[in-house]
PyMOL Python script that loads the backbone (N, CA, C, O; Angstrom):
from pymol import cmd

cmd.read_pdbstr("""\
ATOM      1  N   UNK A   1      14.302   2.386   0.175  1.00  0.00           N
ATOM      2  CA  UNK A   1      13.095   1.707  -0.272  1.00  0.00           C
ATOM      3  C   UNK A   1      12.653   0.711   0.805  1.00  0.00           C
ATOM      4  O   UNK A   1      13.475   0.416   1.673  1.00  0.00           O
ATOM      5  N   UNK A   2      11.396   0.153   0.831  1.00  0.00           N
ATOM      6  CA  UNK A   2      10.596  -0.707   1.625  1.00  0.00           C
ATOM      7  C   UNK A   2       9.951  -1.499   1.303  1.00  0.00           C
ATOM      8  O   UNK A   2       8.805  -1.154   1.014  1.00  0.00           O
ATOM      9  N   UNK A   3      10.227  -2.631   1.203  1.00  0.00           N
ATOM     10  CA  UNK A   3       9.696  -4.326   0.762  1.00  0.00           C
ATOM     11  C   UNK A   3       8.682  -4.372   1.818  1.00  0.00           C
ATOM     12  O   UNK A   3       8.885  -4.400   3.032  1.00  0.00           O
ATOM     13  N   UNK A   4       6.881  -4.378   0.814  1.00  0.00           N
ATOM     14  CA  UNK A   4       6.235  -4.754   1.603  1.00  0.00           C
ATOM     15  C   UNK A   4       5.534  -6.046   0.893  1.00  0.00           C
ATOM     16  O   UNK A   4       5.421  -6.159  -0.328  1.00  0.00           O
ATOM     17  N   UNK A   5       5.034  -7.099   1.948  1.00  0.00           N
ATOM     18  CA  UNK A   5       4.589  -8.356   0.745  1.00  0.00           C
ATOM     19  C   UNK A   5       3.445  -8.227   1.390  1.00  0.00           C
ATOM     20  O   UNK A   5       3.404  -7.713   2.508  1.00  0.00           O
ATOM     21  N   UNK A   6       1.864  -8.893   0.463  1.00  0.00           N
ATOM     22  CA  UNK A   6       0.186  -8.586   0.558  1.00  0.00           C
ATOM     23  C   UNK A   6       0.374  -9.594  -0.720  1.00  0.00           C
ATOM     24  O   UNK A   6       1.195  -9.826  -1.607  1.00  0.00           O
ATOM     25  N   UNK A   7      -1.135 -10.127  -0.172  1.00  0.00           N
ATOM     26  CA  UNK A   7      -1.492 -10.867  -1.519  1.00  0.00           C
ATOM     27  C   UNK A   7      -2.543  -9.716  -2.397  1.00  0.00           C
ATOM     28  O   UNK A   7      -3.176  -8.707  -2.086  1.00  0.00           O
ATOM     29  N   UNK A   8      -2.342 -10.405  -3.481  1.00  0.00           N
ATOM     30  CA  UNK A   8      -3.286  -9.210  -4.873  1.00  0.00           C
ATOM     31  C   UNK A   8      -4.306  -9.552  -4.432  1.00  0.00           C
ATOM     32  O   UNK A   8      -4.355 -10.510  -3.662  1.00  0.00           O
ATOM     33  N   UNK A   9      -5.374  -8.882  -4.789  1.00  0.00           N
ATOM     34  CA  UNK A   9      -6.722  -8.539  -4.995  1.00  0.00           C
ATOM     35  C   UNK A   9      -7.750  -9.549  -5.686  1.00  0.00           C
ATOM     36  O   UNK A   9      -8.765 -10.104  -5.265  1.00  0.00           O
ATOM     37  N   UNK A  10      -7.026  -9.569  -7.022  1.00  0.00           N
ATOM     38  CA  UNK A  10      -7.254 -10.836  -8.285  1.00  0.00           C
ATOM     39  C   UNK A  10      -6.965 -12.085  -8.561  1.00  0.00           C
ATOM     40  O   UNK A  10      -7.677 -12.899  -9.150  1.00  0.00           O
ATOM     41  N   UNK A  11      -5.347 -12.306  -7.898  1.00  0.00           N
ATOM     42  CA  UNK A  11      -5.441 -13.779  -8.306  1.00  0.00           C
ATOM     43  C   UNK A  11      -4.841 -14.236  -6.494  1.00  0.00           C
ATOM     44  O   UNK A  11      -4.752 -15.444  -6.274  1.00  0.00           O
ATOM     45  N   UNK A  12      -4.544 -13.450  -5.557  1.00  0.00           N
ATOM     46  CA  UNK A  12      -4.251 -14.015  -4.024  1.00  0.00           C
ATOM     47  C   UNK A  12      -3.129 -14.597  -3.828  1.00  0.00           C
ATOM     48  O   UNK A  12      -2.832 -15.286  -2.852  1.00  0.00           O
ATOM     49  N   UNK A  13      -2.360 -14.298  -4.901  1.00  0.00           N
ATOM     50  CA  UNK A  13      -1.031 -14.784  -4.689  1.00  0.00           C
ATOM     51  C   UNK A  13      -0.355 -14.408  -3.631  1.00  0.00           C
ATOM     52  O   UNK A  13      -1.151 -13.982  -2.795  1.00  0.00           O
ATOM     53  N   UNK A  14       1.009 -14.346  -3.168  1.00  0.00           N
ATOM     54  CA  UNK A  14       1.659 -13.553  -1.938  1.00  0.00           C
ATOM     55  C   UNK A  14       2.379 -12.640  -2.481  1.00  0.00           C
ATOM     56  O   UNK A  14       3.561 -12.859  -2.218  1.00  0.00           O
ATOM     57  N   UNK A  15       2.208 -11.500  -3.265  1.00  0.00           N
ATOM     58  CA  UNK A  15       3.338 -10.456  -3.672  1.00  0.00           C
ATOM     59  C   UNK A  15       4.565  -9.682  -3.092  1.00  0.00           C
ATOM     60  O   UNK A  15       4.878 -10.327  -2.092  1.00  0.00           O
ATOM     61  N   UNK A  16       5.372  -8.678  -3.211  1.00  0.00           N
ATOM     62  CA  UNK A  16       5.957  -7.848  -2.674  1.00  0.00           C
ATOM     63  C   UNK A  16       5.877  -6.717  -3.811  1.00  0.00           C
ATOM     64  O   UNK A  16       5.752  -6.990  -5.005  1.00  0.00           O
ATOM     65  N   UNK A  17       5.968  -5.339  -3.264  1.00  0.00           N
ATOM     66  CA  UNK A  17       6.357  -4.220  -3.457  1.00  0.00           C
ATOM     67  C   UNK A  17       7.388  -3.576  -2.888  1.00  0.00           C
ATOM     68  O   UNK A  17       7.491  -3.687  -1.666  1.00  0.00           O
ATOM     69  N   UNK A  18       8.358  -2.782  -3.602  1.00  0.00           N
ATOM     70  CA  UNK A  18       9.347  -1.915  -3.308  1.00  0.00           C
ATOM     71  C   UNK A  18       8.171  -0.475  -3.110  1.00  0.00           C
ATOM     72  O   UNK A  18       7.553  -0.101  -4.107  1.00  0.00           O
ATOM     73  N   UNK A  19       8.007   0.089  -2.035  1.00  0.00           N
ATOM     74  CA  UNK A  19       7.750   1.079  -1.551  1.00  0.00           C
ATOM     75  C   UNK A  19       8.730   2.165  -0.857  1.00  0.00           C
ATOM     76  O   UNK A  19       9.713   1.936  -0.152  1.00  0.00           O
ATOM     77  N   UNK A  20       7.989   3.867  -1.396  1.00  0.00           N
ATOM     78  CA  UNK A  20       9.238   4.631  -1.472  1.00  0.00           C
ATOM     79  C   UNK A  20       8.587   5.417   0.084  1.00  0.00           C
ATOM     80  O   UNK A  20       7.572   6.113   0.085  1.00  0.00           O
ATOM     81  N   UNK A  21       9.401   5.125   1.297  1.00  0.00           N
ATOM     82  CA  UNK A  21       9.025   5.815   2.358  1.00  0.00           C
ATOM     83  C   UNK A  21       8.851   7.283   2.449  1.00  0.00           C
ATOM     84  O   UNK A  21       8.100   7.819   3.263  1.00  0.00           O
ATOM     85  N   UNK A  22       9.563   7.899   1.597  1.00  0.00           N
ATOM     86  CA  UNK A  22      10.041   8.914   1.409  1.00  0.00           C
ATOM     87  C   UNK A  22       8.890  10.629   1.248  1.00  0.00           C
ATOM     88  O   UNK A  22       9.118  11.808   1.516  1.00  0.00           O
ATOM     89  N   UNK A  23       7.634   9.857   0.662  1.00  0.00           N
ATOM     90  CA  UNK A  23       6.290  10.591   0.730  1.00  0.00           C
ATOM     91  C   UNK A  23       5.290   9.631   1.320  1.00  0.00           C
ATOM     92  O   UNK A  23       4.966   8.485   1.009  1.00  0.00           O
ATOM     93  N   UNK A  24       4.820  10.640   2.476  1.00  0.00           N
ATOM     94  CA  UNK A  24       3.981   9.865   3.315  1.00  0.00           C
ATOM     95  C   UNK A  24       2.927   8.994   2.934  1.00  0.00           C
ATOM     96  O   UNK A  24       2.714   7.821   3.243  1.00  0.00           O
ATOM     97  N   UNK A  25       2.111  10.032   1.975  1.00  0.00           N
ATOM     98  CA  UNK A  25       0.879   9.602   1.971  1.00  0.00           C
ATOM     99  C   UNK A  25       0.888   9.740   0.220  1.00  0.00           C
ATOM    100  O   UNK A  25       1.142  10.824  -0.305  1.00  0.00           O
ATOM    101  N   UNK A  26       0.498   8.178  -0.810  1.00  0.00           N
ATOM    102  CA  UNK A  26       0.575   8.186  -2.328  1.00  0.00           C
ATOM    103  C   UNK A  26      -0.471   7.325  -2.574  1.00  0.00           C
ATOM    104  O   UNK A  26      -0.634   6.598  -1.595  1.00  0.00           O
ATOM    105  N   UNK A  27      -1.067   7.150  -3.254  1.00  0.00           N
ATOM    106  CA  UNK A  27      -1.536   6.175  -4.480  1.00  0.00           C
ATOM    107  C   UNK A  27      -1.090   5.989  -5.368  1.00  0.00           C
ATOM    108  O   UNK A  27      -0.140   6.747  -5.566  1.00  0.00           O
ATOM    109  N   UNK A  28      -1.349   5.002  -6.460  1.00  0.00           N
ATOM    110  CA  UNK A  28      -0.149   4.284  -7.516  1.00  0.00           C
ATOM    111  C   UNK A  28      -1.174   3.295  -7.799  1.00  0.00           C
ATOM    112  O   UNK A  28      -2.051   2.846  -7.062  1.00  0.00           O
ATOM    113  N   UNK A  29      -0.803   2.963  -9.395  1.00  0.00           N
ATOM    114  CA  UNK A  29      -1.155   2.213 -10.019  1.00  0.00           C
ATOM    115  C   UNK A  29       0.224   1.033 -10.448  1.00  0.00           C
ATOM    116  O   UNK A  29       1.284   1.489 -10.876  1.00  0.00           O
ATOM    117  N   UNK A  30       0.047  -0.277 -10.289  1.00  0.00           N
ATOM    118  CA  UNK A  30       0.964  -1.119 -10.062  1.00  0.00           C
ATOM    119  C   UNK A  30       0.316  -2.510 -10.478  1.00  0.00           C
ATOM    120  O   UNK A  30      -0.641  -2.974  -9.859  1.00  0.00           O
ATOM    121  N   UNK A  31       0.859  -3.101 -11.490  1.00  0.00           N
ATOM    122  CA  UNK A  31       0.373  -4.708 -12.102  1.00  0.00           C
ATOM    123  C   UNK A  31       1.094  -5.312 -11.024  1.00  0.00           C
ATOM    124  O   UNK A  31       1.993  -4.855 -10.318  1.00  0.00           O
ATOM    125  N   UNK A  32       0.416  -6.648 -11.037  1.00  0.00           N
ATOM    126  CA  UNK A  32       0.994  -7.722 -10.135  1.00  0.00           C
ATOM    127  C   UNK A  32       1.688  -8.430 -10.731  1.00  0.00           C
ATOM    128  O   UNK A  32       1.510  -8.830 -11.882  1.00  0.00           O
ATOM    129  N   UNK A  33       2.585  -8.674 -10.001  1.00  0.00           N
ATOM    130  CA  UNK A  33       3.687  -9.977 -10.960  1.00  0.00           C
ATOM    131  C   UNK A  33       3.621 -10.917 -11.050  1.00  0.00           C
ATOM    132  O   UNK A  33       4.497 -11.779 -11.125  1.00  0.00           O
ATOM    133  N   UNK A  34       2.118 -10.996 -11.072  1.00  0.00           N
ATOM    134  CA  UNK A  34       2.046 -12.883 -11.392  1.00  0.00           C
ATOM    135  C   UNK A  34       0.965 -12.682 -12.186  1.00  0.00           C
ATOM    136  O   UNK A  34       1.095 -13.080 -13.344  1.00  0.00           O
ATOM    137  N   UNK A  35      -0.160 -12.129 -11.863  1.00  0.00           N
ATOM    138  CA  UNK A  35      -1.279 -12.124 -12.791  1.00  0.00           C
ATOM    139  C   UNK A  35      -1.199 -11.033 -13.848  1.00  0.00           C
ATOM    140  O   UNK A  35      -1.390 -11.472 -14.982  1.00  0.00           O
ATOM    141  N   UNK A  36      -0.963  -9.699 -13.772  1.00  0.00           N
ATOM    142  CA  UNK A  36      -0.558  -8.614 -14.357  1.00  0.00           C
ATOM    143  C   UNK A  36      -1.645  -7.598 -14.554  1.00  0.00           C
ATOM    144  O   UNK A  36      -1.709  -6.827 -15.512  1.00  0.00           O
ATOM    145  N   UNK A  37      -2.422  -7.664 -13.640  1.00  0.00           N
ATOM    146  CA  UNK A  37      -3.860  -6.977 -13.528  1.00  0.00           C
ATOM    147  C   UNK A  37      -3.512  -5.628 -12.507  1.00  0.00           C
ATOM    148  O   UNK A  37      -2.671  -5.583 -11.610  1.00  0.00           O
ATOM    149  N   UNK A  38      -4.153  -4.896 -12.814  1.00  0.00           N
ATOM    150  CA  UNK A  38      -3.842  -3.215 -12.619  1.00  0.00           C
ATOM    151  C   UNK A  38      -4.133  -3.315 -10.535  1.00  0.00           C
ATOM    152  O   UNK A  38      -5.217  -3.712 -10.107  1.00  0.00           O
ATOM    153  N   UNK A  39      -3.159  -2.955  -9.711  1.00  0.00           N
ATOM    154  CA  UNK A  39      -3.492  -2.574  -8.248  1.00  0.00           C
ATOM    155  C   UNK A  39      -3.255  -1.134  -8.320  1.00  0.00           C
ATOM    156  O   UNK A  39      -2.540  -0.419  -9.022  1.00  0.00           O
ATOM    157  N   UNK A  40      -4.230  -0.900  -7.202  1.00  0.00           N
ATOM    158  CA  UNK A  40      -4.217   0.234  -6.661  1.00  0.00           C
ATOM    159  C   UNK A  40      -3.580   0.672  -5.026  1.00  0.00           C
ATOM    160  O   UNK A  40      -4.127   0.798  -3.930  1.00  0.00           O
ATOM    161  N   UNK A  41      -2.512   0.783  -5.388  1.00  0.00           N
ATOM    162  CA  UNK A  41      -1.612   1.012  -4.268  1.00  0.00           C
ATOM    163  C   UNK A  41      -1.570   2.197  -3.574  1.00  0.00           C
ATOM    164  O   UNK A  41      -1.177   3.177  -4.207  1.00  0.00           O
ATOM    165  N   UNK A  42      -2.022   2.405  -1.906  1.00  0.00           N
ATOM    166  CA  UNK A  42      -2.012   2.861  -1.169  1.00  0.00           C
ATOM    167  C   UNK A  42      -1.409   3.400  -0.030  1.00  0.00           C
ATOM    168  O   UNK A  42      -2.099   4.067   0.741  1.00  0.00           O
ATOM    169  N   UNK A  43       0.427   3.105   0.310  1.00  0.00           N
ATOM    170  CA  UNK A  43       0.726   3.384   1.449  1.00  0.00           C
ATOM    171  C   UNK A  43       0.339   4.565   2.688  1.00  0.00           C
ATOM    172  O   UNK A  43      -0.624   5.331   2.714  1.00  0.00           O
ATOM    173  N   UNK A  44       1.048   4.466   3.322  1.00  0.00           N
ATOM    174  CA  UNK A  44       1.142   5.340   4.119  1.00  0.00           C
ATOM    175  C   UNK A  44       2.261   5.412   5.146  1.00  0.00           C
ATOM    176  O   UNK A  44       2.318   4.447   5.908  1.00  0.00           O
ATOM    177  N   UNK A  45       3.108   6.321   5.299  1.00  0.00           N
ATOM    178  CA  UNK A  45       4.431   6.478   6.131  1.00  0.00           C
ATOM    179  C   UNK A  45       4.547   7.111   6.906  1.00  0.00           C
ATOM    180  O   UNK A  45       3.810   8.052   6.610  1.00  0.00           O
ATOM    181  N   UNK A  46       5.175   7.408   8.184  1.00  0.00           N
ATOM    182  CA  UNK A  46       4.861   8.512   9.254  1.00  0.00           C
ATOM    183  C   UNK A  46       6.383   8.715   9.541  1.00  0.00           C
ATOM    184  O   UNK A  46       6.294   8.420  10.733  1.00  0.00           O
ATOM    185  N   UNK A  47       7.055   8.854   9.458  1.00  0.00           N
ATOM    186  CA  UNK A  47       8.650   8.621   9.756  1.00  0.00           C
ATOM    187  C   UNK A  47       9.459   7.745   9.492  1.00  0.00           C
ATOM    188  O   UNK A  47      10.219   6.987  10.094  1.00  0.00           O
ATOM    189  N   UNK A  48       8.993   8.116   7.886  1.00  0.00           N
ATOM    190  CA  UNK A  48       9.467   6.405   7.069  1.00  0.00           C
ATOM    191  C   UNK A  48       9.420   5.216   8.090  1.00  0.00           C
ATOM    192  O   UNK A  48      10.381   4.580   8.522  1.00  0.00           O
ATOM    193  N   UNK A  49       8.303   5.081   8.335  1.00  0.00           N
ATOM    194  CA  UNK A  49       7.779   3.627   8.671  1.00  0.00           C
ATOM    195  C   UNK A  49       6.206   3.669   8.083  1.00  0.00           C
ATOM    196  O   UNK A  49       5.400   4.578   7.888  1.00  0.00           O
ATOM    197  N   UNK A  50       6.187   2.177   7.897  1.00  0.00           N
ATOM    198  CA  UNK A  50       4.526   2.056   7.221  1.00  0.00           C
ATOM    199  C   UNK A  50       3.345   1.808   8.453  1.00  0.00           C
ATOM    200  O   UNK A  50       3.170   0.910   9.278  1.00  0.00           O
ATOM    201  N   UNK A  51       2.644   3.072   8.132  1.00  0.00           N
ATOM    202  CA  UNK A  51       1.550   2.655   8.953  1.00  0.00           C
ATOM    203  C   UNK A  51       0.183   2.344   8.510  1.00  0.00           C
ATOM    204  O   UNK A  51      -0.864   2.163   9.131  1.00  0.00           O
ATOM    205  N   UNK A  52       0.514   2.332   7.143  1.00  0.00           N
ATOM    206  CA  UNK A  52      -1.256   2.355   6.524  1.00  0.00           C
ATOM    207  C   UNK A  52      -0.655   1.541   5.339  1.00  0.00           C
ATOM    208  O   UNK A  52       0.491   1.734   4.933  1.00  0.00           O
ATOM    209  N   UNK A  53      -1.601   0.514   4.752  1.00  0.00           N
ATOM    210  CA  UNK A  53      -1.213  -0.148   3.109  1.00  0.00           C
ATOM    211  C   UNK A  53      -2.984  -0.596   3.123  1.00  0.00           C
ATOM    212  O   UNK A  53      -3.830  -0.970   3.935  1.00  0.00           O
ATOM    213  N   UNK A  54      -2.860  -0.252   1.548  1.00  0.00           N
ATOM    214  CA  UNK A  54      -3.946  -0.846   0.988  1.00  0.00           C
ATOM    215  C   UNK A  54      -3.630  -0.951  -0.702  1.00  0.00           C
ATOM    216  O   UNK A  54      -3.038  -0.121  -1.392  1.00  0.00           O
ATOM    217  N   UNK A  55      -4.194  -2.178  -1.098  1.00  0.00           N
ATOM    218  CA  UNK A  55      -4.397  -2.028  -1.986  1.00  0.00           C
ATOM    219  C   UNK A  55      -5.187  -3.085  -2.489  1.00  0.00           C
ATOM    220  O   UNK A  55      -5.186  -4.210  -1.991  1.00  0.00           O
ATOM    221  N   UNK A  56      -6.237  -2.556  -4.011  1.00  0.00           N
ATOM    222  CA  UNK A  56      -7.416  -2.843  -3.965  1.00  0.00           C
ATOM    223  C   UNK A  56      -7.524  -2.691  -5.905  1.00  0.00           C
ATOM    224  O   UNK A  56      -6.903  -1.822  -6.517  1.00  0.00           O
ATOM    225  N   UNK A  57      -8.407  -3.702  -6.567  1.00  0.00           N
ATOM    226  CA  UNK A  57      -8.213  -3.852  -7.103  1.00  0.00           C
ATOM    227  C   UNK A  57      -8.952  -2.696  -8.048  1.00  0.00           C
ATOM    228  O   UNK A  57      -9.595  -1.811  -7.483  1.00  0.00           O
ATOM    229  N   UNK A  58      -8.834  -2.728  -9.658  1.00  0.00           N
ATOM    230  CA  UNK A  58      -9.247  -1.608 -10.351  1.00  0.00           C
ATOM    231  C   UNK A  58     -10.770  -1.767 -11.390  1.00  0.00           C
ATOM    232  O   UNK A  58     -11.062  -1.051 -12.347  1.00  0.00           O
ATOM    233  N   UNK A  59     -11.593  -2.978 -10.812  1.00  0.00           N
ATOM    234  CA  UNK A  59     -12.985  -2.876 -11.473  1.00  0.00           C
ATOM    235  C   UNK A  59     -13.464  -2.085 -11.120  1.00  0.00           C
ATOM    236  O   UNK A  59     -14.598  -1.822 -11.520  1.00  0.00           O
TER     237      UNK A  59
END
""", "prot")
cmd.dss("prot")
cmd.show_as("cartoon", "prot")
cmd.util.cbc("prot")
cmd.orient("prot")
């Protein structure tokens, strides 16, 4: 697994995610742990390393 930290979308806190290197390219739906409002999680992995993250909120 891969600890990545980004602040949310909604409330800008500093988060972390456990991200699974393991499939390159996912989207995911994921509450934040502080506010609990729906993200839309984006990685991206190329040899289990991250080369792409986004995530963006769900209005």
């Amino acid at each position: 697994m891969y600890e990545h930290f980004f602040q949310c979308p909604y409330c800008w806190e500093g988060i972390s995610m456990l991200l699974d290197p393991s499939i390159n390219d996912q989207t995911y739906v994921e509450d934040c742990e502080v506010c609990c409002n729906p993200i839309s999680v984006s990685p991206v992995f190329d040899d289990g390393e991250l080369i792409g993250f986004d995530a963006t909120g769900m209005d």
